[in-house]
N, C-alpha and C positions, 0 to 999 in steps of 0.2 A: 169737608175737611178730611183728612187723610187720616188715618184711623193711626197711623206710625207718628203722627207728629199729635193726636192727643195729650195732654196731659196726666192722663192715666196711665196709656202705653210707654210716656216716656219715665214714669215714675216705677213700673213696675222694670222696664231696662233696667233701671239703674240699681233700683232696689233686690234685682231676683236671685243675684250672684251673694250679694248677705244671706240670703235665707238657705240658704243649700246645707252650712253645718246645724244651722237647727233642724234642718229637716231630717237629715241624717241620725242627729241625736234621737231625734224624736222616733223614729223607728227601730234604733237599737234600745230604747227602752219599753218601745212598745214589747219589741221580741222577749226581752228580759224576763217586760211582767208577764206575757204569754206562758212563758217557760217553768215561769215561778208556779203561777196559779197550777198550771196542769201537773206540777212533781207534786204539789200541796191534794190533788185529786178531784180539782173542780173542773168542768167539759169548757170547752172554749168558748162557749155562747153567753159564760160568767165573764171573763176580762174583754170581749165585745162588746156587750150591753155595758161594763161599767166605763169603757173608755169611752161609749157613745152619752154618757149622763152625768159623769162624774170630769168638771174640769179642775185636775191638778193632778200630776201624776205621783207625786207624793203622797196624797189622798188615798188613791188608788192600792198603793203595794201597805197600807195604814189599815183600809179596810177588808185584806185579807184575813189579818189577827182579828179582828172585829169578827167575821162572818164563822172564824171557828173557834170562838169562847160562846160563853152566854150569853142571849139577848140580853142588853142593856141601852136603851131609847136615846135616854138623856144623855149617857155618857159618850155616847156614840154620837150625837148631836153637839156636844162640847169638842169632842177633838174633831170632828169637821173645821167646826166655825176657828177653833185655834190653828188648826193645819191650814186653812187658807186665808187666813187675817191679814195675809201679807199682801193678800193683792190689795186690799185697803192701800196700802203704803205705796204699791206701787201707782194708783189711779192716782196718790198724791203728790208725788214724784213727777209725774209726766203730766200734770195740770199745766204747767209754766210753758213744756214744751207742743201740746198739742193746744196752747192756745190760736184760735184764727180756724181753726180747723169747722167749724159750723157743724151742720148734722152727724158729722162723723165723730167727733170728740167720742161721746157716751159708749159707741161701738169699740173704738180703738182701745179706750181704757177698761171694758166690760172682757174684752176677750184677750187682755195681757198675759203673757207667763212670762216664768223665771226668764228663759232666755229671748223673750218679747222687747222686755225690757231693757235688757242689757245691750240690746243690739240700738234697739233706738233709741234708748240714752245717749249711747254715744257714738251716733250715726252722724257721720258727717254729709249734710245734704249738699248736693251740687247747689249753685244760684241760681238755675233754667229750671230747676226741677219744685213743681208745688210740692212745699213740705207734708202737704194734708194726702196728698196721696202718695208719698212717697211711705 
């Protein structure tokens, strides 16, 4: 089978031209919070490690004020789980349309963001194209 008439190949064609302004965003906010942390006075090896462990990037620029007041555990544990309570809603949201999707559901929905969502919400799939890898 020809590796261009995949299923995958032909899902990610189609698919790769959407993902270009998330990807975009996603680097001018990496630069952001780069920018941010190092005028705040922390080394760059602080918003690397937290971008590589911490998924939401709202979370991210939340736990700068976190890391220069006082230690506090629980509180600090409460506005996580409130700052990212949304992706609940959205793994709820996109049940209806990642039905069919088999092994891949749990993935798709586990590693959703803000604009994950918005894009495949209302991504219009071609008809040749599997929706599960699209």
């Amino acid at each position: 089978m020809n590796s261009s008439s995949s299923p995958v190949w032909k899902a990610l064609h189609e698919a790769f031209p959407c993902t270009i302004p998330i990807f975009a965003g996603f680097w001018f906010i990496a630069f952001a919070y780069g920018f941010y942390m190092y005028t705040l006075g922390f080394s760059f090896i602080y918003p690397t490690l937290m971008a590589m462990f911490i998924f939401g990037g709202s979370l991210e620029f939340v736990t700068v004020s976190m890391l220069l007041s006082s230690f506090a555990p629980w509180q600090t544990l409460v506005v996580a789980l409130t700052v990212q309570a949304r992706h609940l809603f959205y793994g709820l949201a996109m049940l209806e349309k990642y039905r069919g999707t088999g092994w891949k559901k749990p993935i798709l929905i586990i590693w959703m963001c803000d604009e994950t969502i918005a894009q495949n919400y209302s991504a219009t799939i071609p008809y040749d194209v599997e929706s599960g890898w699209y």
